[in-house]
Backbone as a printed PyTorch tensor [residue, N CA C, xyz], in Angstrom:
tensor([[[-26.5670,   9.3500,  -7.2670],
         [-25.2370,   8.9600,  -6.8260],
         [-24.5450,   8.2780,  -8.0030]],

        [[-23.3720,   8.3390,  -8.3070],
         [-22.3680,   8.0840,  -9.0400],
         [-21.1400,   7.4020,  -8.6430]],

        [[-20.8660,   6.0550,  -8.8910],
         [-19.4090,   5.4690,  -8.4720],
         [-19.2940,   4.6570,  -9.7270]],

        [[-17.5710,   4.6500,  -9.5870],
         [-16.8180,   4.0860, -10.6340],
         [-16.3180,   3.0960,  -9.7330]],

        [[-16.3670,   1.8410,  -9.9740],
         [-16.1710,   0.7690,  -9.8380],
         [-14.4240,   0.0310, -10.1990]],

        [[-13.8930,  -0.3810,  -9.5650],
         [-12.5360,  -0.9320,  -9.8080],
         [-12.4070,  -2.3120,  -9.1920]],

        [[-12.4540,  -3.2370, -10.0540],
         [-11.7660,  -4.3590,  -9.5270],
         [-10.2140,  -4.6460,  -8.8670]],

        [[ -9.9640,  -5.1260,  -8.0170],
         [ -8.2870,  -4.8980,  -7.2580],
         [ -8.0200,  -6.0210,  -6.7350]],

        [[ -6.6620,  -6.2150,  -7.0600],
         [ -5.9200,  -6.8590,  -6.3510],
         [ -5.4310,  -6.3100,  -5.2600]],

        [[ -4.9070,  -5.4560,  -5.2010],
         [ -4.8640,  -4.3500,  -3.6920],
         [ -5.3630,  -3.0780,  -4.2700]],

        [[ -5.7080,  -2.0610,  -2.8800],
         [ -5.9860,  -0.6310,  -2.9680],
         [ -5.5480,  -0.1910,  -1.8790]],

        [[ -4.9740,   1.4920,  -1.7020],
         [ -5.2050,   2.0350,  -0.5050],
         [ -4.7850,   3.6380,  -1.0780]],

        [[ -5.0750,   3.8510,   0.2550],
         [ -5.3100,   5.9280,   0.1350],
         [ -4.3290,   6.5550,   1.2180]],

        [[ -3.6830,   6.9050,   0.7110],
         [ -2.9790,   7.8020,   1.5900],
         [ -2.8940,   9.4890,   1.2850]],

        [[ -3.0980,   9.8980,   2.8840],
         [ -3.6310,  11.4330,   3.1160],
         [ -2.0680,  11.8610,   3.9670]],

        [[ -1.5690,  12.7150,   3.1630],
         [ -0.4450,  13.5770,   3.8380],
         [  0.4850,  12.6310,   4.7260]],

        [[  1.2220,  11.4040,   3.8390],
         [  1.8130,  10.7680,   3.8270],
         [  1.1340,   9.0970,   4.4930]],

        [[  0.2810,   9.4910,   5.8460],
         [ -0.2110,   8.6400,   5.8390],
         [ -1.5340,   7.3310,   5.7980]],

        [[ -1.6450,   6.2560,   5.6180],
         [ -1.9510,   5.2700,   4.4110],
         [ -3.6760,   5.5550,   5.4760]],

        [[ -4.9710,   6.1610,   4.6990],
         [ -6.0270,   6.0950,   5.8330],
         [ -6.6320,   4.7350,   5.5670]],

        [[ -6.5330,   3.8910,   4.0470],
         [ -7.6410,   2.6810,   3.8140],
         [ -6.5850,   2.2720,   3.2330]],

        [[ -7.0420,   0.7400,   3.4720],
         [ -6.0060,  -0.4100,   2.4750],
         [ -6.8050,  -1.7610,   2.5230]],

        [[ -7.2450,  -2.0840,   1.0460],
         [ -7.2730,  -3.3150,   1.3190],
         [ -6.6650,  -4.4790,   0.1400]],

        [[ -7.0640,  -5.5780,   0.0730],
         [ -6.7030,  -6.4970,  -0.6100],
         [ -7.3170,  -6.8700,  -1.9410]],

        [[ -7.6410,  -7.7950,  -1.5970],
         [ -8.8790,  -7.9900,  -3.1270],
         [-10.1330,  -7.7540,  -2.9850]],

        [[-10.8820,  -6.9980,  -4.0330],
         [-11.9680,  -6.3840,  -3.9880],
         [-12.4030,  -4.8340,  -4.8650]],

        [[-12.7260,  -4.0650,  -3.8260],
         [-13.6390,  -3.4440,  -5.2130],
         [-12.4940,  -2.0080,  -4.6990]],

        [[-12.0220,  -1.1420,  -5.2380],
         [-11.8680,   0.3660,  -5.2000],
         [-13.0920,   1.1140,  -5.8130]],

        [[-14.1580,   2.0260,  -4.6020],
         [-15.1970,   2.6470,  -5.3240],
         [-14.6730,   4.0320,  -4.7780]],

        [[-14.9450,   4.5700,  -6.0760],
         [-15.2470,   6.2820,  -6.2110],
         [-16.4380,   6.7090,  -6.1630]],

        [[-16.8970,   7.2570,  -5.5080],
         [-18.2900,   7.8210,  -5.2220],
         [-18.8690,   9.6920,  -5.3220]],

        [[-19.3220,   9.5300,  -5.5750],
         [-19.8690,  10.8570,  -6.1750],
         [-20.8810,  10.8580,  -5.8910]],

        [[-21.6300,  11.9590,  -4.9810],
         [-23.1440,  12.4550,  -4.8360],
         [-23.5070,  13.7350,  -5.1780]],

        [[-24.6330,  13.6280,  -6.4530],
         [-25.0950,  14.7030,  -7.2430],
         [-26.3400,  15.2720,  -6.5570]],

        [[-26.2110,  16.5440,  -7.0990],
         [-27.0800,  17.1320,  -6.2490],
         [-28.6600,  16.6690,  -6.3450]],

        [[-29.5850,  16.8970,  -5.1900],
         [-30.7650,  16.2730,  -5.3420],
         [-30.7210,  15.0890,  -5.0640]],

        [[-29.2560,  14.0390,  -4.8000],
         [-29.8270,  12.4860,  -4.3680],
         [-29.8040,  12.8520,  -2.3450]],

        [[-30.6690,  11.7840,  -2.4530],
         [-30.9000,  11.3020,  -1.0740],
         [-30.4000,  10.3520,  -0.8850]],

        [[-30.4720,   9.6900,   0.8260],
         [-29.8180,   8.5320,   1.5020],
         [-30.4210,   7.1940,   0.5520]],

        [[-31.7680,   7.1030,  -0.1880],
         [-32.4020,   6.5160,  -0.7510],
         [-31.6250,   5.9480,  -2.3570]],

        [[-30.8700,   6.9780,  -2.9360],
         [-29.9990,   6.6530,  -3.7200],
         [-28.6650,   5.8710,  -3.5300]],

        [[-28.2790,   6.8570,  -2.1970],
         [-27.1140,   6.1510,  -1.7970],
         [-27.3180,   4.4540,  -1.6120]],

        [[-28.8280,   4.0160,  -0.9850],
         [-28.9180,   2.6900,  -0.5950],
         [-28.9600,   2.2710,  -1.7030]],

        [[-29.6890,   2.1830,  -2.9940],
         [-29.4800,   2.1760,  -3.9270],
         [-28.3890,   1.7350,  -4.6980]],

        [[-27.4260,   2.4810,  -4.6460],
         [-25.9130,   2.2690,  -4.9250],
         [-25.6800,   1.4750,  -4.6760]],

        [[-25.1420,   1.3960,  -3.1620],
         [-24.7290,   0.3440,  -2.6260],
         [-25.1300,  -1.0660,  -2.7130]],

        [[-26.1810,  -1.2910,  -2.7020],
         [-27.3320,  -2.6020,  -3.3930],
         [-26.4840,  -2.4500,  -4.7270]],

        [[-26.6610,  -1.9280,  -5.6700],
         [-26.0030,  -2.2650,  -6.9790],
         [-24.9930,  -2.5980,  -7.3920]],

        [[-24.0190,  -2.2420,  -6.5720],
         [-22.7370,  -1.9800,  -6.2790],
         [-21.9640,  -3.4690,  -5.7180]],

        [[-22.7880,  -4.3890,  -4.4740],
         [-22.4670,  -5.3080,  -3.7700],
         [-22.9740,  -6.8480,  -4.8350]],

        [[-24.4090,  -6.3630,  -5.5790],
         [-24.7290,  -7.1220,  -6.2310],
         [-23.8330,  -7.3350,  -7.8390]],

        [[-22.8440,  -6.5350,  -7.8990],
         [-22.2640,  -6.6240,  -9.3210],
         [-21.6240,  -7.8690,  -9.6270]],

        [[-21.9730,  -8.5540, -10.4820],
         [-21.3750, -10.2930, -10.8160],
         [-20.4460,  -9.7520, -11.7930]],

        [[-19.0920,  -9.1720, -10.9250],
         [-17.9110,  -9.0350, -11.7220],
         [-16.7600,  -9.4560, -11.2210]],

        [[-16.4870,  -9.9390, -10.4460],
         [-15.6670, -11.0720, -10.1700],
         [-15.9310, -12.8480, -11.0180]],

        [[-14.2520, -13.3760, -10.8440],
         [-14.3610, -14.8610, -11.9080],
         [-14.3180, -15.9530, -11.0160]],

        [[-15.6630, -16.6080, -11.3640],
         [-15.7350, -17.7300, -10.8230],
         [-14.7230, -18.7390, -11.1310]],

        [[-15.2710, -20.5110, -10.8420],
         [-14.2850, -21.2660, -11.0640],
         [-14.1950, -21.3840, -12.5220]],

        [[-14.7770, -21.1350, -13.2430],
         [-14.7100, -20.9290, -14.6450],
         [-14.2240, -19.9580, -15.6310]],

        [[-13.4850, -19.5030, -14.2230],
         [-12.8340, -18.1800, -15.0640],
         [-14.2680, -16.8220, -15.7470]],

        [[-15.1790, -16.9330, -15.3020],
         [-16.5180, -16.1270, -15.8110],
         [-16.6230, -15.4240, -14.8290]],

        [[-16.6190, -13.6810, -15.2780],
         [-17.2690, -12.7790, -14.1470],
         [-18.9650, -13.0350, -13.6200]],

        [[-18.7690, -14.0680, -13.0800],
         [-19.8750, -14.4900, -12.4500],
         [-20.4330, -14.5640, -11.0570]],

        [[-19.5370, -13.4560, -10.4410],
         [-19.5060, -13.4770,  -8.7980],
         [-19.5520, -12.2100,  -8.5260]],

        [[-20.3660, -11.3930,  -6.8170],
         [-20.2930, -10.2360,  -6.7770],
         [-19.4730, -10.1250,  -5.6620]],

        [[-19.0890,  -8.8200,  -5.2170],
         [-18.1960,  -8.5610,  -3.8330],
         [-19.0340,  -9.4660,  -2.6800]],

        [[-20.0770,  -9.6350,  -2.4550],
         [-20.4810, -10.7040,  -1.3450],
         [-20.4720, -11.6850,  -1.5980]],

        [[-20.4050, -12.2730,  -2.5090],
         [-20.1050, -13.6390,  -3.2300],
         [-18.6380, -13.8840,  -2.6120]],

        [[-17.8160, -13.4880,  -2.6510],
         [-16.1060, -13.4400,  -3.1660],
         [-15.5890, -13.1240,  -1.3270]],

        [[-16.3470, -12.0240,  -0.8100],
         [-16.0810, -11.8620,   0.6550],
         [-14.7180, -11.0400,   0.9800]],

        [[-14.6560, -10.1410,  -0.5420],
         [-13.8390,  -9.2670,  -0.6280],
         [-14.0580,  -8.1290,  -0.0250]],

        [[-13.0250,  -7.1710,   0.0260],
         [-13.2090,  -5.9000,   0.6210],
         [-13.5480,  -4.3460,  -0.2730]],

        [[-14.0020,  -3.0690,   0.2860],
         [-14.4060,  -2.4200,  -0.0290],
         [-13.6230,  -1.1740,   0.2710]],

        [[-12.8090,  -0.4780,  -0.5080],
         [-12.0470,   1.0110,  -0.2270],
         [-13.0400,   2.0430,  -1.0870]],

        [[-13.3450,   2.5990,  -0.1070],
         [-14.6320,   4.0200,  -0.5110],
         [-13.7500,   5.1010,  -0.3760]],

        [[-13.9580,   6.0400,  -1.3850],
         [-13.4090,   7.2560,  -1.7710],
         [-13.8560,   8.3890,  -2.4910]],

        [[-14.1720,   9.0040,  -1.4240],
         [-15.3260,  10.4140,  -2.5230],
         [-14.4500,  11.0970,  -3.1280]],

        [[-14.8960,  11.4400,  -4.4830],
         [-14.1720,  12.2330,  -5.6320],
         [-15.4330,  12.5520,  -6.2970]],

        [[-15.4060,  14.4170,  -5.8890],
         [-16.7180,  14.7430,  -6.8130],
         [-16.1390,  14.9540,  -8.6120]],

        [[-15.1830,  14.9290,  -8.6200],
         [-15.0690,  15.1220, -10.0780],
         [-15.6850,  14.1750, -11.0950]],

        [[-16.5870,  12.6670, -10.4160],
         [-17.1820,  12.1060, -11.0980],
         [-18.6800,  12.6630, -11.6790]],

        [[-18.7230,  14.0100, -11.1570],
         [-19.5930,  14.9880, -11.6370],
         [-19.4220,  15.6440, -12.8650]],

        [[-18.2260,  15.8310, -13.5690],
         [-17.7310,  16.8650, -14.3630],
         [-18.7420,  16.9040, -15.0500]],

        [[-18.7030,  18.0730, -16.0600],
         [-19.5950,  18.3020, -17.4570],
         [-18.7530,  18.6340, -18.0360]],

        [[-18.1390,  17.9280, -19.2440],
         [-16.7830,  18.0570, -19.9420],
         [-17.6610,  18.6390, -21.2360]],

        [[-19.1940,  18.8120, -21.5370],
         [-19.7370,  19.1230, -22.8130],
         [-19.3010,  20.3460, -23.4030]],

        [[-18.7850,  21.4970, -22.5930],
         [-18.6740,  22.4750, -23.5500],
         [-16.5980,  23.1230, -23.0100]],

        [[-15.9020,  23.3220, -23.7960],
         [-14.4410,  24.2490, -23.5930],
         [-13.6580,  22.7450, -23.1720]],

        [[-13.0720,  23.2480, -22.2510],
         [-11.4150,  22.4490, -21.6950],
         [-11.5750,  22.2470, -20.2790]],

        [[-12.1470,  23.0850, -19.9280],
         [-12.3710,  23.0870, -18.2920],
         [-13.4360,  22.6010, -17.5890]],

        [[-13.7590,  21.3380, -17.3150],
         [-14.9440,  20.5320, -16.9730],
         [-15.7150,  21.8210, -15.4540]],

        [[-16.7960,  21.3600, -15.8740],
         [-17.9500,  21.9160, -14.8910],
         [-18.3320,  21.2560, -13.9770]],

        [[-18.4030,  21.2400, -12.5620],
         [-18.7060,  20.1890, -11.3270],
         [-20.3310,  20.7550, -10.4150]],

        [[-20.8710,  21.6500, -11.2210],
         [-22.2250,  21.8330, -10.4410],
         [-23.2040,  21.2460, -10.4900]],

        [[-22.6930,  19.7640, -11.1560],
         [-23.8250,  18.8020, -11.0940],
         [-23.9190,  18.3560,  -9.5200]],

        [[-22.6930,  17.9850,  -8.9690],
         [-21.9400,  17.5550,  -7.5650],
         [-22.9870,  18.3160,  -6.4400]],

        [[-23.4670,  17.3440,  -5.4750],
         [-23.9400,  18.1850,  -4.4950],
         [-23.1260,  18.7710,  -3.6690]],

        [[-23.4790,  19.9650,  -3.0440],
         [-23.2200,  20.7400,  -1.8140],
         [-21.8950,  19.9020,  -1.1130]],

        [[-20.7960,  20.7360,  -0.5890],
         [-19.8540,  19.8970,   0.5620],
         [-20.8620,  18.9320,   0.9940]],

        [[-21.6710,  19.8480,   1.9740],
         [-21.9810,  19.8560,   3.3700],
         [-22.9620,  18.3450,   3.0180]],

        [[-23.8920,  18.0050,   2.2780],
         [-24.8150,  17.4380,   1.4440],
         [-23.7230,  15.7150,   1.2140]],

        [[-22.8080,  16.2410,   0.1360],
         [-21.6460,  14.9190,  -0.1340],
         [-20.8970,  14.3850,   0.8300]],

        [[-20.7380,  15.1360,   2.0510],
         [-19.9660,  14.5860,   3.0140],
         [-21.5700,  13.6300,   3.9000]],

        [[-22.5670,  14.2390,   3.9070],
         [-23.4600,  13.2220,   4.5600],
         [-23.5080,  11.9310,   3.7820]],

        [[-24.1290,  12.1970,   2.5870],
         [-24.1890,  11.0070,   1.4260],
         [-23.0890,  10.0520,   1.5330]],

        [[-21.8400,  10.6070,   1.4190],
         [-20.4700,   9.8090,   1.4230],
         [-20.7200,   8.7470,   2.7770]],

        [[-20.4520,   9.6750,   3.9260],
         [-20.9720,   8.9140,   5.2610],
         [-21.9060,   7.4950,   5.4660]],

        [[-23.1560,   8.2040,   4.5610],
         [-23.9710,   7.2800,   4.7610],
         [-23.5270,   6.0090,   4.2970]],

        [[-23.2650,   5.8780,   2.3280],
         [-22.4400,   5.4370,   1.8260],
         [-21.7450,   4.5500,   2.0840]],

        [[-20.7700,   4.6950,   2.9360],
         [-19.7200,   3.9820,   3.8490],
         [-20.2500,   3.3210,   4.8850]],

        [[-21.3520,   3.2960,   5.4960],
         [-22.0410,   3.0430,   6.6480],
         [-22.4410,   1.9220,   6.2920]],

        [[-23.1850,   1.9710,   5.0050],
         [-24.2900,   0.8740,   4.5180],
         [-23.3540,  -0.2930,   3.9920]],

        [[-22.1880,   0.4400,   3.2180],
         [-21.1860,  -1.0880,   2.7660],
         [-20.3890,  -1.5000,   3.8170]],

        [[-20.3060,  -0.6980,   5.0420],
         [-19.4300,  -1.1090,   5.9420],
         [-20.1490,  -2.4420,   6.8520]],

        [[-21.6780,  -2.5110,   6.6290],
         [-22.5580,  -3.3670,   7.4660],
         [-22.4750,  -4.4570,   6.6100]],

        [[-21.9010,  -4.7030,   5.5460],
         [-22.0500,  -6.4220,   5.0430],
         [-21.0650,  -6.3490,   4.5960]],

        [[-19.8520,  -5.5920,   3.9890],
         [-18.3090,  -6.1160,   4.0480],
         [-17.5040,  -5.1030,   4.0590]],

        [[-16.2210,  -5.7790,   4.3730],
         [-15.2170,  -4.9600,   5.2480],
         [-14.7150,  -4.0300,   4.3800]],

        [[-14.9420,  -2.1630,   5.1850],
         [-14.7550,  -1.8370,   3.9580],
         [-13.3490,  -0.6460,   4.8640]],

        [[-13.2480,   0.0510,   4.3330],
         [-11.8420,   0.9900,   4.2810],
         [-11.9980,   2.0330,   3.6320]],

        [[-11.7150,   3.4440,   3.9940],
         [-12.0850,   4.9490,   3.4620],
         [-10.6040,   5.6990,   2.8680]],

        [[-11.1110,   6.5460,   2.4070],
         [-10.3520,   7.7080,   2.0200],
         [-10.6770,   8.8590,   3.2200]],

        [[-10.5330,  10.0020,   3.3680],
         [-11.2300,  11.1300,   4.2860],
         [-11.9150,  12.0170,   3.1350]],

        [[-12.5880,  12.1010,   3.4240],
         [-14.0190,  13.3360,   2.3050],
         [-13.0640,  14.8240,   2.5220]],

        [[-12.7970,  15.2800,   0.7440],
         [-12.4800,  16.4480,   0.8900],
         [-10.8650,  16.5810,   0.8630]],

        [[-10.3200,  15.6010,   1.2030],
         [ -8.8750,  15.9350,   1.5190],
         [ -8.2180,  15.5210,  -0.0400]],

        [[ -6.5050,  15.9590,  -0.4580],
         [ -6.2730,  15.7680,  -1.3710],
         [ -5.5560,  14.3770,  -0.8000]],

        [[ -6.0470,  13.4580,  -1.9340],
         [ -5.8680,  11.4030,  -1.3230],
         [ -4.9730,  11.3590,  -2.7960]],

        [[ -3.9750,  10.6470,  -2.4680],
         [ -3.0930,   9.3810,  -2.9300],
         [ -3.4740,   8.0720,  -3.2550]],

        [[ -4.4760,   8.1310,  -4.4150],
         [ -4.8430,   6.5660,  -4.3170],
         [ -3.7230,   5.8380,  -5.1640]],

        [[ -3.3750,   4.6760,  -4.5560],
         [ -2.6880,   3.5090,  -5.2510],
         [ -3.4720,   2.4510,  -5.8850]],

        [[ -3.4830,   1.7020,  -6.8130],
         [ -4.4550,   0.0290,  -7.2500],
         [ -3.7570,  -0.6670,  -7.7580]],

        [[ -4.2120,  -1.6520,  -8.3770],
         [ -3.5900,  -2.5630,  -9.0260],
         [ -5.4480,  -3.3630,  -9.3570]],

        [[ -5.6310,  -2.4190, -10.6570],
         [ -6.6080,  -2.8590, -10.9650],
         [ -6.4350,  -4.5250, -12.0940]],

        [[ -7.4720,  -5.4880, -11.2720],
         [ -7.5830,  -6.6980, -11.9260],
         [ -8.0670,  -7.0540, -12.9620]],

        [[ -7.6190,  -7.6180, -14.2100],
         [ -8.4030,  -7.3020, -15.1440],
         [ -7.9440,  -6.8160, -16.5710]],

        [[ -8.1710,  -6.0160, -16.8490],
         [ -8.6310,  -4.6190, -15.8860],
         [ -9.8240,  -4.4090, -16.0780]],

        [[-10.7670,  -4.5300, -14.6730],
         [-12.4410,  -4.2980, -14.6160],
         [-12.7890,  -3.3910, -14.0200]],

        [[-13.0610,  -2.4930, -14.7380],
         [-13.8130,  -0.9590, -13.9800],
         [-14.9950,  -0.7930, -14.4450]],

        [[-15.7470,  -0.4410, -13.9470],
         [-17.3850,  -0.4170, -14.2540],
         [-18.1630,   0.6660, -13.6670]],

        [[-18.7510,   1.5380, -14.3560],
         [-19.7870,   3.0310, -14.2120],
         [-21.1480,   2.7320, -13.4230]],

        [[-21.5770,   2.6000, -12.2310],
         [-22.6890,   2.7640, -11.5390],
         [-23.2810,   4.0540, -11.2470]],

        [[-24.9280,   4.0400, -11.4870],
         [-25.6480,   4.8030, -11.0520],
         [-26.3160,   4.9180, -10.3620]],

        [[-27.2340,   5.1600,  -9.3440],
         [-28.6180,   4.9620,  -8.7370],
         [-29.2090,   6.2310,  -8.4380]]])
């Protein structure tokens, strides 16, 4: 599994005009499930993901994680965090698992961050409108 990480002052997604996730301060994640991961990765993720000490404490130091802070969570699958940009102009996405496969993963995904903070979706598959106002600006590459 693969997510790109965004620190925010706000986020939200809007699908064919209207807004499906919105939240405030907290994380905007992009998520990506490659082929071959299991629910086991996804938990994974998410553990890595909640534990990130990238939020600023009172010291102004990214020394705090999204459960620390009691911020919120906008999840948004985008397999293009799959590409293989190594060879031409036209990135390659068959690293990306299966629809059928990424829409479970995604699910799960959302399930597991939705059980310890408040989180907010995109819809899997659809063409999304994301807005941010990334803080910072802190974006950060997770794997599991």
């Amino acid at each position: 599994m693969r997510a790109l990480l965004q620190r925010v002052s706000e986020a939200s997604v809007t699908v064919d005009g209207a807004v499906t996730g919105r939240i405030g301060a907290g994380l905007l994640i992009l998520v990506c499930a490659m082929k071959g991961d299991t629910e086991a990765n996804a938990d994974a993720l998410v553990a890595k993901i909640l534990k990130q000490r990238i939020f600023r404490d009172d010291a102004g130091k990214m020394n705090l994680s999204l459960l620390d802070t009691g911020g919120a969570a906008l999840v948004v699958s985008q397999f293009t965090l799959a590409a293989d940009t190594s060879r031409g102009t036209r990135p390659g996405f068959s690293a990306a698992a299966a629809p059928d496969d990424g829409r479970r993963l995604y699910d799960h995904t959302v399930a597991r961050m939705a059980a310890q903070v408040p989180t907010e979706t995109g819809i899997f598959g659809a063409d999304m409108q994301v807005a941010l106002v990334n803080s910072g600006p802190v974006t950060i590459w997770v794997e599991a």
